[in-house]
C-alpha positions in Angstrom: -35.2 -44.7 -24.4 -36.9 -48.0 -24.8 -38.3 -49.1 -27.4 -42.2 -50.4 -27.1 -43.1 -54.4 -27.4 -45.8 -54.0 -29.9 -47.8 -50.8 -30.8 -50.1 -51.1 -33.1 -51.9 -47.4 -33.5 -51.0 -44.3 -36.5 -48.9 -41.8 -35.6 -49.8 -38.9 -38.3 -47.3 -35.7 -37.3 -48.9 -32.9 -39.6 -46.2 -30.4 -39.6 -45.3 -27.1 -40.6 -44.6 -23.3 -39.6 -47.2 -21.7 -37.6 -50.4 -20.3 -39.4 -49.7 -23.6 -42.6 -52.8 -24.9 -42.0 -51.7 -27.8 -40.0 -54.7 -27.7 -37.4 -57.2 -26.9 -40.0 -56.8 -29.4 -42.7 -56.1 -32.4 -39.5 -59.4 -31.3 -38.7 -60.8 -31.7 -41.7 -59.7 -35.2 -42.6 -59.6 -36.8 -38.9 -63.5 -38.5 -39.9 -61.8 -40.0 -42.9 -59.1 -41.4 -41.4 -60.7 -43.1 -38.5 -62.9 -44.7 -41.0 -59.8 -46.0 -42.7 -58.0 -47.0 -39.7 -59.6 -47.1 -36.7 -60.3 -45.2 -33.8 -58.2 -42.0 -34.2 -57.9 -38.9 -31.9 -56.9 -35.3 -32.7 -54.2 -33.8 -30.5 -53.4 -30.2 -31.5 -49.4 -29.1 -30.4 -51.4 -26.1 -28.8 -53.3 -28.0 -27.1 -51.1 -30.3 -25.6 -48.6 -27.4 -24.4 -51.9 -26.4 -22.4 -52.2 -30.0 -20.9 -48.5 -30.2 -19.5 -49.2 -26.9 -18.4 -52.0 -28.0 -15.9 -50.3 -30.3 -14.9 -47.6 -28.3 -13.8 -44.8 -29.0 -16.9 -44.2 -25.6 -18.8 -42.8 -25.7 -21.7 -41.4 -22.4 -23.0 -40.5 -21.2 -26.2 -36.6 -21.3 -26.9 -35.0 -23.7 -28.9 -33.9 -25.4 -25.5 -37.2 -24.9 -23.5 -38.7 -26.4 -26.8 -36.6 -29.7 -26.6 -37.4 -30.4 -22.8 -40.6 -30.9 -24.3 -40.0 -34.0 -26.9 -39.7 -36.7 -24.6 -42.6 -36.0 -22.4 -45.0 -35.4 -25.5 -43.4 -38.8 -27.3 -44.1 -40.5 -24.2 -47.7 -39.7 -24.0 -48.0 -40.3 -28.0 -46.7 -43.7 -27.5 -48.7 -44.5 -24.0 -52.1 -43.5 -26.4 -50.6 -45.6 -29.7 -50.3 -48.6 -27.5 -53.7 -48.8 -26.8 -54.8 -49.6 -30.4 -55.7 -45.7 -31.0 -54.3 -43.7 -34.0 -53.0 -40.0 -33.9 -53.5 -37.2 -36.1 -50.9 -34.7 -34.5 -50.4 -31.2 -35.6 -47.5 -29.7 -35.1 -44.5 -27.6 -35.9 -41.9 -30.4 -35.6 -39.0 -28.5 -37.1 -36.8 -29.4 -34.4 -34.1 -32.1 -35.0 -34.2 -33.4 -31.4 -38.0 -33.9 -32.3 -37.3 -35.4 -35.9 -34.9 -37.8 -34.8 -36.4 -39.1 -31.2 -39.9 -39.4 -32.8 -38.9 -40.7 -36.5 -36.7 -43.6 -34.1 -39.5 -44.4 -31.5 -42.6 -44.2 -32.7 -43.5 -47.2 -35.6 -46.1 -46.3 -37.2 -45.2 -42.9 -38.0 -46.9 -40.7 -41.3 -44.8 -37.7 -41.7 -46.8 -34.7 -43.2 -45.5 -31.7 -44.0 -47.7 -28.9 -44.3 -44.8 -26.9 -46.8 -45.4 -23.1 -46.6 -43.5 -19.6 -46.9 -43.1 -17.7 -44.0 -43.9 -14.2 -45.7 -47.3 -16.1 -47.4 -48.6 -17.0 -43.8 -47.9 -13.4 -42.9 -49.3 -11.6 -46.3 -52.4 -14.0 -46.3 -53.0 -12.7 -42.6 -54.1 -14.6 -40.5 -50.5 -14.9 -38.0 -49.4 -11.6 -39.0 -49.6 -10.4 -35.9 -48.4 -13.3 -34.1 -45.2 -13.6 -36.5 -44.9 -9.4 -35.8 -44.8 -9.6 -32.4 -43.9 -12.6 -30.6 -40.0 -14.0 -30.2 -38.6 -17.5 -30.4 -40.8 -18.4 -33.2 -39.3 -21.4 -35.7 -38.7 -20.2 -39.4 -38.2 -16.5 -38.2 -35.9 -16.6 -34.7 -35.4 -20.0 -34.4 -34.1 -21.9 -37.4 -36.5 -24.4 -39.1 -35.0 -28.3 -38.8 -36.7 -29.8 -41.8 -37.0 -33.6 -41.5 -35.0 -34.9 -44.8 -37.6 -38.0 -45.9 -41.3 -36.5 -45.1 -43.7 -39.1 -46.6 -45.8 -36.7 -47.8 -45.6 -32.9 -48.4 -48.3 -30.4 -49.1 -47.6 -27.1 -50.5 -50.2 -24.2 -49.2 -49.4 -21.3 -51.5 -52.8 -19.8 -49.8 -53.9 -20.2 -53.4 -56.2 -23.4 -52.6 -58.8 -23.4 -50.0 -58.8 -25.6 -47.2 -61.4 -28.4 -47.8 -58.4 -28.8 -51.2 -55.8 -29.2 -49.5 -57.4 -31.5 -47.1 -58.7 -33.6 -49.4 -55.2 -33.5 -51.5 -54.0 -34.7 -47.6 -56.4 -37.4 -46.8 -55.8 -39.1 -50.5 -52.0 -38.9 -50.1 -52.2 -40.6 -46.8 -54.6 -43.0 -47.9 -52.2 -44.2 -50.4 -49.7 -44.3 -48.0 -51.3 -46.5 -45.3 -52.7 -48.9 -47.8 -49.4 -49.9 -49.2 
């Protein structure tokens, strides 16, 4: 893989299991962050599985079919970085081919992970169903990679509501870009 000339954009990988809140609180503090830094764009994991898919790359779900998908998706996050435009990227990112590609080619990388308990996200509801009934999912088939140096954890004990946590996010980061 090469490595880029110069990029100058914010790579910020929001991380976790499915159902930690990952989407929701990158939602929440995407405003402030493009205050801080500049022109910043939300790409949702989700999301971006659906765009490869369009164009004709699918991406399944097994812990192979899951690491076709690193280079392509680095690729695109770095062809977006280079153009002076910061990321906020949730995603699972519990995948060591992911960890260590990403954490090696991308600069300007903010690692946060979204730290939650399997069982929580299924007793607080919300993925129940999806953590019931689907296969290949990370944390329950698939085993979690964890990446050993996140910047900056967040734990979602479903005790605190979301505008907390994503405030307890945005300040975190915040400290982190500014030093």
């Amino acid at each position: 893989m090469k490595k880029k000339n110069k990029q100058v954009g914010w790579c910020i990988i929001v991380y976790g299991f499915s159902g930690a809140g990952k989407t929701a609180i990158s939602k929440k503090i995407k405003k402030k962050i493009e205050k801080i830094i500049g022109k910043t764009i939300l790409i949702d994991g989700d999301e971006l599985r659906i765009f490869f898919s369009k164009i004709g790359i699918n991406f399944g779900y097994t812990k192979k079919e899951r690491n076709k998908s690193v280079i392509p998706k680095l690729e695109l996050l770095n062809l977006i970085l280079n153009q002076n435009i910061n990321i906020i990227y949730p995603t699972i990112f519990l995948n060591k081919l992911a960890i260590n590609k990403w954490s090696k080619n991308i600069e300007n990388l903010v690692k946060v992970h979204i730290k939650t308990d399997i069982n929580e996200i299924i007793k607080f509801g919300i993925k129940k169903e999806f953590y019931t009934k689907n296969k290949n999912i990370v944390g329950k088939d698939i085993k979690a990679i964890f990446p050993k140096k996140p910047l900056i954890t967040i734990e979602n004990n479903f005790k605190k509501n979301i505008d907390t946590l994503a405030n307890e996010t945005f300040t975190k980061i915040k400290n982190k870009l500014n030093n």
